[in-house]
N, C-alpha and C positions, 0 to 999 in steps of 0.2 A: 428216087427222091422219097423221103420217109413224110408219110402224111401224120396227119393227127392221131388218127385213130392209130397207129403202129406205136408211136409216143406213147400213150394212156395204156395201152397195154405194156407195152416195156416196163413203163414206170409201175405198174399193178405187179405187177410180178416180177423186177426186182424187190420191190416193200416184201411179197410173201415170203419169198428166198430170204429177207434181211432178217425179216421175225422166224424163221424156220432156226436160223444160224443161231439166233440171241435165243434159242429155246435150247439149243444143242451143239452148246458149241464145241465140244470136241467132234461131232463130224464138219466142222467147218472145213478141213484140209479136204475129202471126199466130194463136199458137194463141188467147192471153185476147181476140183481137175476135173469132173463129170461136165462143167461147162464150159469148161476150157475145150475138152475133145467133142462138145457137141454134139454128144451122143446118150439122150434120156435112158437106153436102155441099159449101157454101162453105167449110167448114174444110178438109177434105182436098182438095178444088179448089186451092185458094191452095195449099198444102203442095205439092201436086204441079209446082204452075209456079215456085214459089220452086225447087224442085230439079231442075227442067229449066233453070233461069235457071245455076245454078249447077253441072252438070255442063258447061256450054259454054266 
């Protein structure tokens, strides 16, 4: 059963994820599969090479 507090944070941290997107939204496709597969460190993996790709 989902208490309160698992609520308050869910909802905290999809809003960060929302404004993360509206900043950047072409990595929008990158972060929803990083969540999808539920795996942070393939999320910020990819995130990190997408912007190594793109400081060059």
């Amino acid at each position: 059963m989902i208490n309160k507090k698992d609520i308050e944070s869910y909802e905290k941290t999809y809003a960060e994820i929302e404004i993360f997107i509206k900043q950047f939204p072409h990595l929008k496709n990158i972060v929803i599969n990083g969540l999808k597969q539920n795996n942070n460190k393939c999320l910020f993996k990819s995130l990190n090479n997408r912007s190594k790709v793109s400081v060059r």
